[in-house]
Legacy VTK file of the C-alpha trace (Angstrom):
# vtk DataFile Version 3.0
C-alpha trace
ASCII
DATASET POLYDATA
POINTS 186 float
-3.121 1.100 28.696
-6.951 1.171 28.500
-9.229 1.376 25.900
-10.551 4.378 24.686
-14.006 4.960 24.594
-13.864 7.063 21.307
-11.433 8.522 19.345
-12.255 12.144 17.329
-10.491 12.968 14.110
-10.805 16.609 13.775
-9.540 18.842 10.805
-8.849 22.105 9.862
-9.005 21.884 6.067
-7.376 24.146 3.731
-5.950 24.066 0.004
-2.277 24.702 0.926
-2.105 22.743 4.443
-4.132 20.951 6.146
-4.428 20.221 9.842
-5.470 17.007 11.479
-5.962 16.267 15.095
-6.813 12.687 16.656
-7.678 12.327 20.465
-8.694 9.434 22.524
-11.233 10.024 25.213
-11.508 7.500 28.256
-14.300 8.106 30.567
-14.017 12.154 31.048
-10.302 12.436 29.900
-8.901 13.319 26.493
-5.631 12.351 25.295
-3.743 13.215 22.415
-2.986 10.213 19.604
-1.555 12.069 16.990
-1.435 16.069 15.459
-0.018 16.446 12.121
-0.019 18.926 8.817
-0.411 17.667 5.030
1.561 20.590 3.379
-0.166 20.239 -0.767
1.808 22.547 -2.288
0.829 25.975 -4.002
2.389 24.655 -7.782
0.238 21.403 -7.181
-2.565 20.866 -9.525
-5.929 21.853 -7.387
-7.304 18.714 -8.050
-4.392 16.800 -7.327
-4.531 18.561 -3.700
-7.864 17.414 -3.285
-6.854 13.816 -3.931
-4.239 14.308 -1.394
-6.598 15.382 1.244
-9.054 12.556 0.380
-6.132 10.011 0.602
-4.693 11.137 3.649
-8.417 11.655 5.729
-8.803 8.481 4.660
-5.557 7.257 5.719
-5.776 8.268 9.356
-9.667 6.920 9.132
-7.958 3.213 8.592
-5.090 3.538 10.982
-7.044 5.203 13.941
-10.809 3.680 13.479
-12.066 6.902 14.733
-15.920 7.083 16.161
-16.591 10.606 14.944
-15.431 13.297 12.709
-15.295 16.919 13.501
-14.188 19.732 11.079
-13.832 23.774 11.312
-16.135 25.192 9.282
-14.935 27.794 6.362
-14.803 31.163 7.855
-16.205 34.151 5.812
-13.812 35.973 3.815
-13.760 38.303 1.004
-12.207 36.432 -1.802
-14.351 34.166 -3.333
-11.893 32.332 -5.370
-10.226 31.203 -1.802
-13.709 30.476 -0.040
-14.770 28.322 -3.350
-11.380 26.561 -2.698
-11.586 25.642 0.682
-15.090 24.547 0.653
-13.954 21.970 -1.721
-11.423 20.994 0.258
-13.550 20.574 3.384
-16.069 19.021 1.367
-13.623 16.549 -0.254
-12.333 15.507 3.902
-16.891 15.670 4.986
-17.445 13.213 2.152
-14.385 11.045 3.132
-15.473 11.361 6.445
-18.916 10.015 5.572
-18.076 7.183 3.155
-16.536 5.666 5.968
-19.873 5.710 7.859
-18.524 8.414 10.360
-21.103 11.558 11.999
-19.784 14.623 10.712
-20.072 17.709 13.011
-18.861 21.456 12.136
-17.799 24.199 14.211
-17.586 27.591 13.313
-13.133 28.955 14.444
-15.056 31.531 17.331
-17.285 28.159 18.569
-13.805 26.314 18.574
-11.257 29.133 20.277
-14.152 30.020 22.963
-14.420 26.490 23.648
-10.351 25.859 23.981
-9.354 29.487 25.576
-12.708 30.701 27.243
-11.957 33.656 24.112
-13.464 33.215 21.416
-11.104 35.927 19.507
-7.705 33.849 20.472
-5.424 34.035 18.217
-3.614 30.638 16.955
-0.542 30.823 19.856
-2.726 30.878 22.643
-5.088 28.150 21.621
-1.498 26.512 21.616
-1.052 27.323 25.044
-3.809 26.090 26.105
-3.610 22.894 23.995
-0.498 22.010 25.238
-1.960 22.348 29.106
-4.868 20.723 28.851
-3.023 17.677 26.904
0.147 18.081 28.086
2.275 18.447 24.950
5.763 19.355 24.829
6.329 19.692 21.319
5.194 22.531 19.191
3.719 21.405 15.953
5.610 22.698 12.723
2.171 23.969 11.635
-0.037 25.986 13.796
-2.607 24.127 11.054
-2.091 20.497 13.448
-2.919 22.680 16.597
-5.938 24.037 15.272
-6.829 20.442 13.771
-6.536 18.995 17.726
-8.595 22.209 18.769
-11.481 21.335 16.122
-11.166 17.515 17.943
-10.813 18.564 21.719
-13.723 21.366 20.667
-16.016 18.384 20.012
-14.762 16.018 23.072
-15.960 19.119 25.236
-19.088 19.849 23.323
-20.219 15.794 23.808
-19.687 16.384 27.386
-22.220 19.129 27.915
-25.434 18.693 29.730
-26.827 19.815 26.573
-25.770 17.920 24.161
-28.998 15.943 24.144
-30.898 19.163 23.855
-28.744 19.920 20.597
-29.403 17.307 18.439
-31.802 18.456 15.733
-34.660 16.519 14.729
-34.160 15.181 10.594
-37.285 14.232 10.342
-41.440 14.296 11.163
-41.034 11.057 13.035
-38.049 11.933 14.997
-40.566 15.254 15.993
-42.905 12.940 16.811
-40.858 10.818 18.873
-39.381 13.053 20.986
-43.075 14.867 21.457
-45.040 12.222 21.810
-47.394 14.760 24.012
-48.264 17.066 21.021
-49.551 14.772 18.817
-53.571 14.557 18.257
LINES 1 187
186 0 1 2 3 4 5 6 7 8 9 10 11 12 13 14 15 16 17 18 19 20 21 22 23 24 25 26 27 28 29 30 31 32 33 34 35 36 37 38 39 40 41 42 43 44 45 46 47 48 49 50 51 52 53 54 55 56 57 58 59 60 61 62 63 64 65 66 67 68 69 70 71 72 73 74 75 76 77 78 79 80 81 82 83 84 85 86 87 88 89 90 91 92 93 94 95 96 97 98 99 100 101 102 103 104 105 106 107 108 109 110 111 112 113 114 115 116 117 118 119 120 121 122 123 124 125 126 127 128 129 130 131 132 133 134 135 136 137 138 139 140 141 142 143 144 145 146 147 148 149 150 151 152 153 154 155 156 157 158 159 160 161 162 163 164 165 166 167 168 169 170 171 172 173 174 175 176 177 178 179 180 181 182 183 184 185
């Protein structure tokens, strides 16, 4: 078996379950490692959840040395109690993510299910679908929460791989402007 050249952890995070997604990519060619659902339970302290997530990101962060993290970002609802909720919980897996020294990159669930299906309305069976052909998996996950975890990594395999990908990369800084226009300075 060869090496991969980089392995993506990508999550779906959420308060009740939580997705997670690990692919290897050799050359121009994603595989699936592993796909896999942390159920936290609804009588669970909230807190205690978030330990749970932190312990378990950081889990598959020691067993899989991934290169990069990508997450889905919190879609916008109208209860605020549940969008407070799971932007600690995505926070809790970003900061995880981070302490281990990893780039974080979001995508919005329409950047993600355009990117998989070509649709970016798709609902959570056909992202499955198409999961399963572009991988080749034969076994449906318990949770469609591990599919759209492997979606979030395969989105950001595929977004790597564009053209503009350079283009992308926003500057953090005055001297990364003035690096990459060295032209417009005086």
């Amino acid at each position: 078996m060869q090496t991969p050249d980089k392995i993506i952890l990508g999550i779906d995070p959420g308060t009740l379950i939580m997705g997670y997604g690990l692919i290897s990519v050799t050359g121009k060619k994603a595989a699936i490692i592993e796909m896999g659902a942390l159920k936290l339970g609804h009588k669970k302290d909230p807190y205690a959840r978030l330990e749970l997530i932190h312990l378990k990101v950081r889990e598959l962060i020691d067993k899989h040395a991934p290169n990069s993290f990508a997450i889905e970002s919190p879609f916008f609802g109208k209860n605020v109690q549940s969008m407070l909720k799971l932007g600690r919980a995505q926070g809790v897996a970003i900061a995880t993510a981070m302490s281990a020294g990893l780039p974080v990159t979001e995508y919005s669930p329409k950047k993600i299910k355009l990117s998989i299906t070509g649709n970016g309305n798709a609902d959570k069976e056909q992202i499955w679908k198409m999961l399963q052909r572009l991988l080749e998996i034969e076994n449906k996950p318990k949770f469609f929460d591990a599919s759209d975890a492997l979606a979030v990594a395969l989105c950001h395999f595929y977004e790597a791989q564009s053209p503009l990908a350079a283009l992308k990369r926003k500057s953090n800084s005055w001297e990364d402007f003035v690096k990459m226009n060295p032209a417009r300075v005086r």
